[in-house]
C-alpha positions in Angstrom: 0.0 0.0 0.0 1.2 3.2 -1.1 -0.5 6.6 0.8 0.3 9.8 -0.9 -0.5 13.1 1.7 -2.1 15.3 -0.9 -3.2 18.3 1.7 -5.5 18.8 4.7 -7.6 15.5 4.6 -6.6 14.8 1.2 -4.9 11.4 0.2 -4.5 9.1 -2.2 -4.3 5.1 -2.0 -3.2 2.9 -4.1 -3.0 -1.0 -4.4 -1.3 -2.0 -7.3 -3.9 -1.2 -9.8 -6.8 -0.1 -7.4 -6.4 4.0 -6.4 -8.7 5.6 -3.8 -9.0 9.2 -3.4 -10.8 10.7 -0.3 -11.3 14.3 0.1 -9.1 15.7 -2.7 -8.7 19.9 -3.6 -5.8 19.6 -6.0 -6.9 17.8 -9.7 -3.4 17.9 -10.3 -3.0 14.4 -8.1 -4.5 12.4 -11.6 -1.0 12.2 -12.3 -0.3 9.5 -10.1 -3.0 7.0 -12.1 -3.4 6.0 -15.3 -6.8 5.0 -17.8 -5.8 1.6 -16.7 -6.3 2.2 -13.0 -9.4 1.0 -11.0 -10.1 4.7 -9.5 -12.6 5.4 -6.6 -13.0 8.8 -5.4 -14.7 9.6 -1.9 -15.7 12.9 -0.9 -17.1 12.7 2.6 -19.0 16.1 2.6 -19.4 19.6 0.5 -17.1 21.7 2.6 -14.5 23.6 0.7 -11.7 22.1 2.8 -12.8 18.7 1.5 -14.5 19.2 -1.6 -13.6 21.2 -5.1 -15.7 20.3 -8.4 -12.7 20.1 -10.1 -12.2 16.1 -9.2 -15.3 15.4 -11.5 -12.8 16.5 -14.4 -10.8 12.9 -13.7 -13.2 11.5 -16.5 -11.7 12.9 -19.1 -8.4 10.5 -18.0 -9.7 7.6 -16.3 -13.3 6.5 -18.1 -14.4 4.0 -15.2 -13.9 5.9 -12.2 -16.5 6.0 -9.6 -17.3 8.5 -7.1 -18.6 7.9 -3.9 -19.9 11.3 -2.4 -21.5 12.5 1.0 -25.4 13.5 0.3 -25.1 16.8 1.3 -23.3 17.5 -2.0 -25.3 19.2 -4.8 -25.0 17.8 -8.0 -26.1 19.4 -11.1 -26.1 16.1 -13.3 -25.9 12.5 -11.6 -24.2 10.2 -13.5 -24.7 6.1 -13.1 -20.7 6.3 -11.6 -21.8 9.1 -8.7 -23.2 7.2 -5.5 -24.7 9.5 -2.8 -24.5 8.2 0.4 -26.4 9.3 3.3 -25.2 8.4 6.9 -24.6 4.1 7.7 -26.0 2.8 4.3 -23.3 0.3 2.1 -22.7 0.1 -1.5 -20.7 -2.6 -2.9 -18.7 -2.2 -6.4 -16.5 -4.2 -8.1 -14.3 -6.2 -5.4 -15.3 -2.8 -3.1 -17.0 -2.7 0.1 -17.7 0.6 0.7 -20.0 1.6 4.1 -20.8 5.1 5.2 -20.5 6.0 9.6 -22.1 9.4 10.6 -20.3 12.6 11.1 -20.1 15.1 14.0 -20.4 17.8 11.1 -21.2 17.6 8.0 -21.5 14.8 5.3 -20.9 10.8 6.3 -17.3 9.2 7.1 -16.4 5.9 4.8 -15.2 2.9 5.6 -13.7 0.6 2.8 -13.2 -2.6 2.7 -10.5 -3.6 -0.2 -8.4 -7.2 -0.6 -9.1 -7.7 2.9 -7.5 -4.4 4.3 -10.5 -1.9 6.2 -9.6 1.6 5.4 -11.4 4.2 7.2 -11.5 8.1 6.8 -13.2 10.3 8.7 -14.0 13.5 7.3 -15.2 15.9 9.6 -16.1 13.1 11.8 -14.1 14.6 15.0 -14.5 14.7 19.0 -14.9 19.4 18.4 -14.1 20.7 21.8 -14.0 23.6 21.5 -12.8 26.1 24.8 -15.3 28.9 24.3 -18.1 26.4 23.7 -20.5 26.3 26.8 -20.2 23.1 29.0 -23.1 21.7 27.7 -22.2 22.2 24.1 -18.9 20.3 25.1 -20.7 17.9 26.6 -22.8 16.6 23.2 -20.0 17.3 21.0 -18.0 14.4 23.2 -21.3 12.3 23.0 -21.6 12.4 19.5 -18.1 11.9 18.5 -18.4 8.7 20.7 -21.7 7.8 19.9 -20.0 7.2 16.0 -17.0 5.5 17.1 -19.2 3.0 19.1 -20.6 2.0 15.7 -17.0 0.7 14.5 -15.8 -1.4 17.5 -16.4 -4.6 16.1 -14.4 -3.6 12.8 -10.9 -4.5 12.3 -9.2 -1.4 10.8 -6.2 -1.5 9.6 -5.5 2.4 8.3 -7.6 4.8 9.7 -6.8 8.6 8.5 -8.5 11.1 11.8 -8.5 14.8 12.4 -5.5 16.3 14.7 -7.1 20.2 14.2 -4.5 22.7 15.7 -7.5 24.8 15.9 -8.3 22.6 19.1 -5.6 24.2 21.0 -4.7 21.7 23.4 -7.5 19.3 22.4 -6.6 18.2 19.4 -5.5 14.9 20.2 -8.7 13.6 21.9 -10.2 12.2 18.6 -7.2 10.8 17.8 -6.5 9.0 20.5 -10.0 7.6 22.0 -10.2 5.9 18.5 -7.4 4.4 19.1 -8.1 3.2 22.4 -11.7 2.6 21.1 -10.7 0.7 17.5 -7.1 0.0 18.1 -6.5 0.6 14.5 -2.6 -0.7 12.9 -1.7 2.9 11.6 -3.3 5.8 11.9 -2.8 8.8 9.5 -3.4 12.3 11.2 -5.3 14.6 9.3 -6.7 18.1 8.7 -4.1 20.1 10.0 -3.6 22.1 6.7 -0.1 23.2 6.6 0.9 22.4 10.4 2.6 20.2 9.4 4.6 19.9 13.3 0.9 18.4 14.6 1.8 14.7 13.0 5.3 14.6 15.2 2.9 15.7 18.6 0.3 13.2 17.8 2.6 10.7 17.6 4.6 10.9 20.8 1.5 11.6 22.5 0.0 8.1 20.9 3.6 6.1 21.9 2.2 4.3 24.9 -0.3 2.3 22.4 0.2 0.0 20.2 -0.5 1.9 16.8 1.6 3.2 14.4 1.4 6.5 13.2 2.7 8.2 10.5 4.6 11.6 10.4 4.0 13.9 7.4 6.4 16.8 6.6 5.0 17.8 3.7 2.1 18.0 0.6 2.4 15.2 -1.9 4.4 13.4 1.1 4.5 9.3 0.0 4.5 7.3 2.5 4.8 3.4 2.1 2.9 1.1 4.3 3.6 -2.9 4.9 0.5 -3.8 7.0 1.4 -7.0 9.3 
């Protein structure tokens, strides 16, 4: 498995000839597949941190791609390769699994299941405690993060890409790292820092004492190669 950090929550996957794309801004990233790719693209929610227009363009190069979008995106002309996917529905395609979790935003979170690897990305699906929130606005932002993350405990994840926001001051770990106590996921990606790029090398001294590996990124377009035990 290859994992390229495209930017924010951006990333592409690829599996010899099977590429996954979840949340991409940059089009420029069709570069790294080919018409002879199996392509699946995965936008979790219409946000413009998540979600440009510009990834539809990808048909011009790649003729069988699919796209596997939150419902709260507005499309002016559905096509029989766009599947919009409300929250905890599944959608099988080619040798795909593909299941949508909630969000504690907007949009749905996806979990794909491919050769036997689970792959899950989270979109805004994040434990948002905020400090000038009132308690009890805390309070069901922590119960609805958790709420989600209960629905996952009896999968087997083995890459799961979660928010690390710096916004979060001090708090931007707690996602992170009641997922992994929650899941125990083999690697976990850190996402949705934008260009704070220093956030991956907190997250993962503050997720040592677990048993999860967690991957530093320095950069965009950052490869990173993965050998899953």
């Amino acid at each position: 498995m290859r994992i390229f950090h495209i930017f924010h929550s951006g990333f592409l996957v690829r599996i010899e000839n099977k590429v996954l794309v979840f949340d991409c801004l940059d089009k420029t990233i069709s570069k790294e597949f080919t018409k002879e790719d199996k392509v699946y693209v995965f936008i979790s929610h219409s946000h413009s941190d998540h979600y440009s227009k510009d990834v539809f363009e990808w048909e011009n190069i790649n003729s069988n791609i699919k796209y596997f979008l939150g419902d709260d995106i507005k499309l002016n002309n559905k096509k029989s390769n766009y599947y919009l996917m409300g929250r905890y529905k599944s959608q099988d395609t080619d040798d795909l699994q593909i299941q949508s979790f909630g969000s504690t935003d907007s949009g749905v979170s996806f979990l794909v299941t491919i050769d036997n690897m689970k792959i899950f990305h989270a979109g805004d699906l994040n434990w948002w405690h905020w400090k000038n929130d009132s308690k009890k606005a805390q309070r069901r932002e922590e119960e609805d993060f958790k709420a989600e993350v209960k629905r996952l405990q009896d999968e087997s994840i083995d890459v799961a890409f979660i928010p690390v926001d710096p916004r979060l001051e001090e708090y931007y770990h707690i996602a992170a790292e009641y997922f992994v106590k929650t899941i125990s996921p083999k690697i976990l990606v850190p996402m949705h820092f934008g260009n704070e790029f220093a956030i991956t090398d907190k997250i993962k001294d503050k997720l040592s004492p677990y048993n999860v590996e967690v991957l530093r990124i320095e950069r965009k377009n950052q490869e990173l190669d993965i050998r899953l035990k």
